[in-house]
N, C-alpha and C positions, 0 to 999 in steps of 0.2 A: 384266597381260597386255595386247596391244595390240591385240586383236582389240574389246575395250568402246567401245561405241559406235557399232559397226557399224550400218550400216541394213538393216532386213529387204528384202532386190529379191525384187519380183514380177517374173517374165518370160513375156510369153505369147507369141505368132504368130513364134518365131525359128526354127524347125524348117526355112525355107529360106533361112537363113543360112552364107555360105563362110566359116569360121573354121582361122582357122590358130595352131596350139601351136609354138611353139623354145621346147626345151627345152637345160640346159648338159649337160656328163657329168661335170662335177667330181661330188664326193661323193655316189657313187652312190644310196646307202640315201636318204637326204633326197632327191633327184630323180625315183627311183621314187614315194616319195611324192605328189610334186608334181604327176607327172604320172597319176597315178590318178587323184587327185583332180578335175583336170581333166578329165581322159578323163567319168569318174562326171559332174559337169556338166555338160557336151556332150551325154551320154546323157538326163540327168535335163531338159533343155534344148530336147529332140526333134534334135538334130544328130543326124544317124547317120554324118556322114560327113569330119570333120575332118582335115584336113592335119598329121600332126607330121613334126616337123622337128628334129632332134637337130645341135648342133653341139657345137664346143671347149668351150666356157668360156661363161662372162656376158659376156666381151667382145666377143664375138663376137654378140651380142642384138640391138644395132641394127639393123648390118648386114641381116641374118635378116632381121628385121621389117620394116625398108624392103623390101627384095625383095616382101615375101608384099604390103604394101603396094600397090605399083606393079602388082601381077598383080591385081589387082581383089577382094582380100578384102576382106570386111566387116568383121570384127574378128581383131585378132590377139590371142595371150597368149603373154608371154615368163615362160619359168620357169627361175631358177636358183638361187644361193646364194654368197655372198662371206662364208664366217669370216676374222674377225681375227684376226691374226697379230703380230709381234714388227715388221713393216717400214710404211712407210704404205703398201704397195702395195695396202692395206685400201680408203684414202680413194682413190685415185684409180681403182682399178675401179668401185667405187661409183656415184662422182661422175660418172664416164665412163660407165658401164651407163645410169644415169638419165637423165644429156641428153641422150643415143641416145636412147632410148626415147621423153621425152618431146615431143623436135624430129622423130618419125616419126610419133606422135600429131598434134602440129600442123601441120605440115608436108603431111602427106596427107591429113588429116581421116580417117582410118581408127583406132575407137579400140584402144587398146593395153594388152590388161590387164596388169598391174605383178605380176607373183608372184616378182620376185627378193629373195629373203631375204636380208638384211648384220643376220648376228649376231655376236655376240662370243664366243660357243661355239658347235660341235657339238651342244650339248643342247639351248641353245636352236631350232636349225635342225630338229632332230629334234620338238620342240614345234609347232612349226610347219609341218611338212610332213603333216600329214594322215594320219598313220601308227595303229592301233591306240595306244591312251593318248597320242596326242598332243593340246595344247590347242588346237588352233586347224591350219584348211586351206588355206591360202595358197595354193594349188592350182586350187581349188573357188572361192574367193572371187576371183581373178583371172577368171577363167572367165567367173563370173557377172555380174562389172562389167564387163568387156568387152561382152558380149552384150546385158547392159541397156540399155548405153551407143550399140552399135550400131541397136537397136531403138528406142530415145527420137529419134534421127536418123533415121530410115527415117522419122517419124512424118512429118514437118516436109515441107508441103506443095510448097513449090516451094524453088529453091534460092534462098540467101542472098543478099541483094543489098546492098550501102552505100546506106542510107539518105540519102534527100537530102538536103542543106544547105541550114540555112536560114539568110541571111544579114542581119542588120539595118540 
């Protein structure tokens, strides 16, 4: 299971936090999951008042995310799912979903939690989607490293500066 090894997150003082969900609408049952489960984090979180944001597809996640970005969120979470299929259209949504994601992460300093599932069944996504007898919340645990992640920055007293050179 690839949930082992997780780190237990404490999160405390996030209750006035602007967080924003994109979720996809492919395979609905698994994305309802997904997005309960976040929803339930946000709650369990003190958020009471989250932005979701339903689009196309996982390809469409970037996108999404830079937007909520640029509007002054504090953390985003993108929720979708890519099963594999017979074509590589597998590998390059994937690969594509991810450096969106990651290059909207860096790029804005706004962190981005990762809840897009690429499984290689339906079972497995249904495993993972935070569903009754599912193993693991991908959902929930996006949720909460966003949040954590936005809250460990909040902490950071003034803002970053390049360090001086020192030259010999």
């Amino acid at each position: 299971m690839s949930g082992k090894g997780a780190p237990e997150l404490s999160v405390s003082d996030a209750g006035d936090l602007r967080v924003g969900v994109i979720a996809a609408q492919w395979h609905e049952k698994v994305m309802d999951g997904l997005v309960d489960g976040a929803l339930r984090a946000l709650r369990d979180l003190g958020i009471a008042e989250p932005t979701v944001l339903r689009v196309p597809g996982s390809w469409e996640l970037p996108v999404a995310a830079k937007v909520l970005a640029d509007r002054g969120y504090d953390a985003v979470v993108a929720l979708g799912v890519v099963i594999r299929g017979g074509t590589p259209h597998f590998e390059y949504v994937c690969q594509g979903v991810t450096a969106g994601l990651t290059r909207v992460g860096t790029d804005t300093g706004v962190p981005v939690g990762f809840g897009v599932l690429t499984c290689d069944t339906e079972e497995q996504a249904l495993d993972r989607a935070g569903l009754p007898g599912s193993g693991e919340d991908k959902g929930h645990e996006a949720v909460t490293a966003a949040v954590a992640t936005a809250v460990a920055l909040r902490s950071l007293s003034e803002p970053w500066r390049e360090a001086p050179r020192h030259t010999a």
